[in-house]
C-alpha positions as CSV (number, residue, x, y, z in Angstrom):
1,X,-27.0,-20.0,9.1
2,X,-27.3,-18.2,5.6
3,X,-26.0,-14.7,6.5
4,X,-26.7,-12.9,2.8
5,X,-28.6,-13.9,-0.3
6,X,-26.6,-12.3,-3.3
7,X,-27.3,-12.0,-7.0
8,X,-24.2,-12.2,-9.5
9,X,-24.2,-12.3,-13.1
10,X,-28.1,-13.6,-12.9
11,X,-27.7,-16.1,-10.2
12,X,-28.7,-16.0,-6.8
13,X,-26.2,-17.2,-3.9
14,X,-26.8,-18.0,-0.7
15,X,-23.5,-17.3,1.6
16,X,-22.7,-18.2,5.3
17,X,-22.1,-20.6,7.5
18,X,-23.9,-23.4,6.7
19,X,-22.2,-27.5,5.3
20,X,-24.8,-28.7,3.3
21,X,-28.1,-27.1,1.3
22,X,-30.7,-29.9,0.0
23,X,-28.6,-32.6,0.9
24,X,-25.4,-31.2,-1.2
25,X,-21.9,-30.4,0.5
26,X,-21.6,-26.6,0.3
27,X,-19.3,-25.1,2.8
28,X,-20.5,-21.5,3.2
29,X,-22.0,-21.0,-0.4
30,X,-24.2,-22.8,-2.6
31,X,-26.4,-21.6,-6.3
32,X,-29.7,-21.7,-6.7
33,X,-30.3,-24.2,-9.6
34,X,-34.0,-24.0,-10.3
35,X,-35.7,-25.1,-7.0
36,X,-32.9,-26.2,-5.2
37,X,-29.4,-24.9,-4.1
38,X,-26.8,-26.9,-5.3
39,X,-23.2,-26.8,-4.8
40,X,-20.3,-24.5,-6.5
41,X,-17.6,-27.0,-5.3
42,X,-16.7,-27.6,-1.7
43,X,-14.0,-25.6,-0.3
44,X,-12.2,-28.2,1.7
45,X,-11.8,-26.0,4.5
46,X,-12.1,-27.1,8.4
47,X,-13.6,-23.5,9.0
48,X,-15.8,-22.0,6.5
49,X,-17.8,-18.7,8.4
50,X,-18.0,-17.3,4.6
51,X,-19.2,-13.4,4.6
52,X,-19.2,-12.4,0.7
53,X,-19.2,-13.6,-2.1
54,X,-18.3,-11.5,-5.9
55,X,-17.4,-11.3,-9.3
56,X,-13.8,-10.5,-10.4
57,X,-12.2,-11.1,-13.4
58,X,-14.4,-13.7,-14.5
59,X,-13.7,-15.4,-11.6
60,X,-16.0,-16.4,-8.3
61,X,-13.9,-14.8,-5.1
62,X,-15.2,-15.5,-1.4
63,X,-14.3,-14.7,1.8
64,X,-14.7,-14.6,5.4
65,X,-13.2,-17.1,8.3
66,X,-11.9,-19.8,6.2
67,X,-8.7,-21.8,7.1
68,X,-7.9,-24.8,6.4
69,X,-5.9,-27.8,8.2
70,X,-2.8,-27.1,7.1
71,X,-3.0,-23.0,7.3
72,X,-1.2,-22.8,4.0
73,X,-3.7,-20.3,3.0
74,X,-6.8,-18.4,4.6
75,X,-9.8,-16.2,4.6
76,X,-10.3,-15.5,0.5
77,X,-10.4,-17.8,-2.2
78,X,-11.1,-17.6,-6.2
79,X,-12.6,-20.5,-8.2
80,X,-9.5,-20.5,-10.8
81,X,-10.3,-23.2,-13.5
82,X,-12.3,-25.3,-11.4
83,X,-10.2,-25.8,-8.4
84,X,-10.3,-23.0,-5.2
85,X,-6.7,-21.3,-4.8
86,X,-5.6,-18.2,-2.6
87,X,-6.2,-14.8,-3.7
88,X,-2.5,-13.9,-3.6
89,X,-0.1,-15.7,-2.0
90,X,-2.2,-16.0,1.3
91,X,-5.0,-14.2,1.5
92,X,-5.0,-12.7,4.7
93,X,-2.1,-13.1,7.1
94,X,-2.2,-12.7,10.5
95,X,-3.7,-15.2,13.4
96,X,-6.5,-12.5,14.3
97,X,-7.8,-12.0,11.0
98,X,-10.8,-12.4,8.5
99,X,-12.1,-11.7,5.0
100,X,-15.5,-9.3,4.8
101,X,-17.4,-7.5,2.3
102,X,-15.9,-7.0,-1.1
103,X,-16.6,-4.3,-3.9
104,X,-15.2,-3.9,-7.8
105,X,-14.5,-0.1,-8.0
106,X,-12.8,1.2,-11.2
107,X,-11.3,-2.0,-12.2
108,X,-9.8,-3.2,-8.8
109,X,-10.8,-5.3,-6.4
110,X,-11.4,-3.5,-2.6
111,X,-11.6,-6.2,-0.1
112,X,-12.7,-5.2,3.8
113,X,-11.9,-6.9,7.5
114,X,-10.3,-7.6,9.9
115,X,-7.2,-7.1,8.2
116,X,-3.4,-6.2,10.1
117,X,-0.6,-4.5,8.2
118,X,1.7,-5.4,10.7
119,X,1.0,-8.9,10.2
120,X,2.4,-8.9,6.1
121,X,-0.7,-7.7,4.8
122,X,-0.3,-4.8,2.5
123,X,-3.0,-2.2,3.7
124,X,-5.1,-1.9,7.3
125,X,-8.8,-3.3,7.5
126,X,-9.2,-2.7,3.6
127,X,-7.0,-3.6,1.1
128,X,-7.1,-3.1,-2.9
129,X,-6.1,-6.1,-5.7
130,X,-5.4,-5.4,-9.1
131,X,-5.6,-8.9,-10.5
132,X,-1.6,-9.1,-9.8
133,X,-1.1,-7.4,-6.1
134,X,-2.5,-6.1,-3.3
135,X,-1.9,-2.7,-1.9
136,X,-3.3,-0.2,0.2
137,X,-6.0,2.2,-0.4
138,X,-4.1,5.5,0.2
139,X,-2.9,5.2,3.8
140,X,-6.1,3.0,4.6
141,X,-8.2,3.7,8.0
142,X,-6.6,4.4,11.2
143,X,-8.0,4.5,14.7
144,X,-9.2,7.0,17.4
145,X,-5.3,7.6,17.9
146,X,-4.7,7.8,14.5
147,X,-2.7,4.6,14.3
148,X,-3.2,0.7,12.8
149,X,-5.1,-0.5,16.0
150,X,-5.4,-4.2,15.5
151,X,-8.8,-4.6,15.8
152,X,-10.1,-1.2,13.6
153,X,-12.2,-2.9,10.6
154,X,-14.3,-2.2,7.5
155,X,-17.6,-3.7,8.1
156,X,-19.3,-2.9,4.8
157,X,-18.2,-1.2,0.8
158,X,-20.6,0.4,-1.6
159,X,-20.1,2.1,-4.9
160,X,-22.5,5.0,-5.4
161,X,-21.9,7.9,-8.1
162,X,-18.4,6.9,-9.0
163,X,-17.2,6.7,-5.0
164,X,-16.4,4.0,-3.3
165,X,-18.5,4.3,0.7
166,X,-16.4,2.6,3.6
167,X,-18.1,1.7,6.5
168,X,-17.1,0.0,10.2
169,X,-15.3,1.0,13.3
170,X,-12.8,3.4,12.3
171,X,-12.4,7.1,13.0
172,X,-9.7,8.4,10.6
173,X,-9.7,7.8,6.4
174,X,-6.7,8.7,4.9
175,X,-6.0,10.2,8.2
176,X,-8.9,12.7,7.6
177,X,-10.9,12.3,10.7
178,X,-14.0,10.3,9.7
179,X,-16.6,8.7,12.7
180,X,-17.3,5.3,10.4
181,X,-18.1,6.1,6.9
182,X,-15.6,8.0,4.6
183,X,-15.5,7.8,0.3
184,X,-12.4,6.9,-1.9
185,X,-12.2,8.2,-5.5
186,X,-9.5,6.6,-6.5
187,X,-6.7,9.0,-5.0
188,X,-7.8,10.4,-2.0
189,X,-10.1,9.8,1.3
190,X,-13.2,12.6,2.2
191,X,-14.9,12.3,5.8
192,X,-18.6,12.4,5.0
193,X,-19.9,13.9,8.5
194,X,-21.9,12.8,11.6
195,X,-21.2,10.8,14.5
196,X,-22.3,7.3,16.0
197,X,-20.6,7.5,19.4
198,X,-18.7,4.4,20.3
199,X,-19.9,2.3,17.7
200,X,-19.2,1.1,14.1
201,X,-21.5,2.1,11.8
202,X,-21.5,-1.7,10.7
203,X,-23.0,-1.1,6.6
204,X,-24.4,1.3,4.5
205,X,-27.3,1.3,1.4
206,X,-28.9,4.0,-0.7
207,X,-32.4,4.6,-1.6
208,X,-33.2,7.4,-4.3
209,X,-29.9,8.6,-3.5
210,X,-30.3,8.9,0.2
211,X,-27.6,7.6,2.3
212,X,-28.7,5.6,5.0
213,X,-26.6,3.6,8.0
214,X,-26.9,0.6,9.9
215,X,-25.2,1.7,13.3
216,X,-25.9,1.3,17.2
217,X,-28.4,3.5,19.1
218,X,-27.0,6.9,18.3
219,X,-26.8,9.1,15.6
220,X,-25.5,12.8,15.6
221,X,-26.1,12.7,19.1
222,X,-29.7,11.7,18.5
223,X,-31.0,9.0,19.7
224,X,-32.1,6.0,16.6
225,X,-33.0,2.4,16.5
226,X,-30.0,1.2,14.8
227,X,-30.8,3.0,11.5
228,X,-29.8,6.3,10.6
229,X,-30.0,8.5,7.3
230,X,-28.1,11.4,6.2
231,X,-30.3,14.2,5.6
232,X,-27.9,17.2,4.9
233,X,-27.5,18.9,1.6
234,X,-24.5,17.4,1.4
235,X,-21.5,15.6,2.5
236,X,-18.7,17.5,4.8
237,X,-15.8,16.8,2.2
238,X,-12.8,17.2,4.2
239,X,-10.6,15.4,1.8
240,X,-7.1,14.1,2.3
241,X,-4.4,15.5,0.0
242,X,-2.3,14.1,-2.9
243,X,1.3,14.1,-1.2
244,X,4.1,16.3,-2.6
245,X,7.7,16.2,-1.7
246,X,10.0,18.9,-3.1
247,X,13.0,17.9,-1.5
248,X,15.0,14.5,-0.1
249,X,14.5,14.1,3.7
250,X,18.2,13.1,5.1
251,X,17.3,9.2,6.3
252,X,19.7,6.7,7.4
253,X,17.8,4.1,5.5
254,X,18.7,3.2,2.2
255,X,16.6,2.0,-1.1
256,X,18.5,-0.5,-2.8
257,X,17.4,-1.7,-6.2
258,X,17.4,-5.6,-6.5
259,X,16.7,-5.9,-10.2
260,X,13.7,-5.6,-12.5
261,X,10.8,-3.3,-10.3
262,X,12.1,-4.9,-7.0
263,X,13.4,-3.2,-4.4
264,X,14.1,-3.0,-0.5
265,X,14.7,-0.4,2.2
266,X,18.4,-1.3,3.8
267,X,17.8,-0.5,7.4
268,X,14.4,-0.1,7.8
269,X,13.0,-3.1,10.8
270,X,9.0,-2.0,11.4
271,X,5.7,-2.0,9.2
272,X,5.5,1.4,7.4
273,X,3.3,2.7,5.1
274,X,5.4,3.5,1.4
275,X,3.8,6.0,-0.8
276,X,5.3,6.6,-5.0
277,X,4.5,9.9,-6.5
278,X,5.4,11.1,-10.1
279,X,7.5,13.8,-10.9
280,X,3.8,15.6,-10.9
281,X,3.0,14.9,-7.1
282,X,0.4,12.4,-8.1
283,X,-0.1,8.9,-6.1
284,X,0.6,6.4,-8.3
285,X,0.9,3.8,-5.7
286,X,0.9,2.8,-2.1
287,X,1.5,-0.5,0.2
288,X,3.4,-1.9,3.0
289,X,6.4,-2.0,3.1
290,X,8.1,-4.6,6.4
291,X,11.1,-4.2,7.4
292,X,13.8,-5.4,4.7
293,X,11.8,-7.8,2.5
294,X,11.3,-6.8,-0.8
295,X,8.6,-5.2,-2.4
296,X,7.8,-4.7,-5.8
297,X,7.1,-1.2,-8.0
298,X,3.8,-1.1,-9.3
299,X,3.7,-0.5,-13.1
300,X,4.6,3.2,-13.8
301,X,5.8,5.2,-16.4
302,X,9.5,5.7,-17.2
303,X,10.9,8.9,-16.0
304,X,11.8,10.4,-11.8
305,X,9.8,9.3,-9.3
306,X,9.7,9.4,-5.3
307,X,9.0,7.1,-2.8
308,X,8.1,8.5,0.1
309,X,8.3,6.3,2.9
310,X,6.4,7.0,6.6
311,X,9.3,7.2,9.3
312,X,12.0,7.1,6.5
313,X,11.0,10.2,4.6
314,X,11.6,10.5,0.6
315,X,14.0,8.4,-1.8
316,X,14.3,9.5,-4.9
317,X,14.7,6.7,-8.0
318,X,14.6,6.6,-11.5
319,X,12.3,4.3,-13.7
320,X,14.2,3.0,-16.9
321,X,11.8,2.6,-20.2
């Protein structure tokens, strides 16, 4: 089954789940070469349900349900010099997870699923790679509790007038209450109105600048056959906030520095969510951090910074040039 045709860099794709295309050993994607498809290389995976397919650094990235024999790796891939390695160290961790749609928004990578933090992954059902790491995208999506409910996703991305559009089966963005679709700018999550009931709203598209959604068989409390579009003059806004800490919260954890930009939390055992801010109040990063394992300092200037850490409140710590 060929789930999406997709054009990069003047090709056409076909991407799914699917083992051979005119006779060639594909695996979830093959090009079209002329008049047939023929294959990219296969993946050597014993599951390959592949969902997307992009361009990132010069480099073809897939991903979707993909293991493989050993488990060594899963669920996204890059073509790196003409063999297929993880995207990190991993891809995805967890047993109950998978790769979806994936978008290129100001020079990262956003990558959407069925994605766990509390399984070692570094954000919830979206997470953002910078060619180096992954991180979250602000405090990522929560659900209807306003917690990292295992099986809360982000069914589809789209970049449309400098924002990045989230879509699935969430109902809090940055925990800005949100009933499926939300936009990131880069710093901060804005709800964008309307409901959908129970359902995900499971993509969205824009034509002449009109948002429209593929959702269930409600919209606003109206009923629609599974397409909706937003006809208000314009979106609601509601907009998380950059965070600002003016003083140390008293913690009994401790940030210990391991050397270099490493780090870890001395007392800390659960998944939280870590957030750095300049001496400004500006985000300048934001991830996972699990328990006591360390975790590395994205690249920041020299100078006082804080780290302000869900559950363990603010550490301060000093950047050296």
């Amino acid at each position: 089954m060929v789930f999406k045709l997709k054009e990069l860099d003047g090709d056409l794709y076909a991407i799914g789940d699917f083992t051979y295309a005119d006779g060639n050993l594909c695996q979830g994607i093959s090009k079209r070469v002329g008049t047939v498809w023929e294959s990219i290389l296969p993946l050597g995976c014993d599951n390959c349900l592949l969902k997307d397919a992009i361009i990132y650094n010069n480099e073809l990235v897939v991903s979707g349900t993909i293991t493989f024999p050993d488990n060594a790796y899963r669920h996204l891939l890059r073509l790196h010099e003409g063999a297929w390695i993880p995207l990190g160290d991993q891809g995805i961790h967890g047993s109950l997870s998978a790769g979806g749609q994936m978008a290129v928004y100001q020079g990262h990578l956003y990558v959407g699923g069925l994605i766990d933090i509390n399984s070692g992954n570094a954000g919830h059902a979206l997470m953002r790679w910078d060619g180096m790491t992954w991180s979250s995208v602000g405090s990522g999506v929560q659900d209807e509790t306003g917690g990292y409910g295992q099986l809360i996703r982000v069914d589809d991305l789209e970049v449309h007038n400098d924002l990045l559009f989230a879509s699935g089966g969430f109902s809090y963005a940055g925990n800005v209450s949100t009933d499926g679709v939300a936009t990131w700018n880069g710093s901060e999550w804005c709800s964008v109105g309307g409901t959908f009931g129970d359902w995900p709203v499971n993509s969205v598209a824009f034509l002449n600048d009109t948002l429209y959604a593929a959702c269930w068989d409600v919209a606003d409390g109206q009923p629609v056959n599974h397409l909706a579009k937003f006809i208000a003059p314009a979106y609601e806004g509601n907009c998380s906030v950059p965070m600002a800490v003016s003083t140390l919260v008293p913690s009994a954890m401790r940030l210990e520095p391991l050397g270099g930009s490493a780090y870890t939390l001395r007392g800390h055992s659960t998944t939280s969510m870590a957030t750095l801010l300049d001496a400004s109040g500006r985000i300048t990063g934001s991830w996972a951090i699990h328990g006591e394992a360390p975790f590395q300092l994205p690249a920041v200037a020299a100078g006082v910074h804080m780290l302000f850490v869900q559950g363990s409140g603010a550490h301060r710590l000093l950047v050296l040039p």
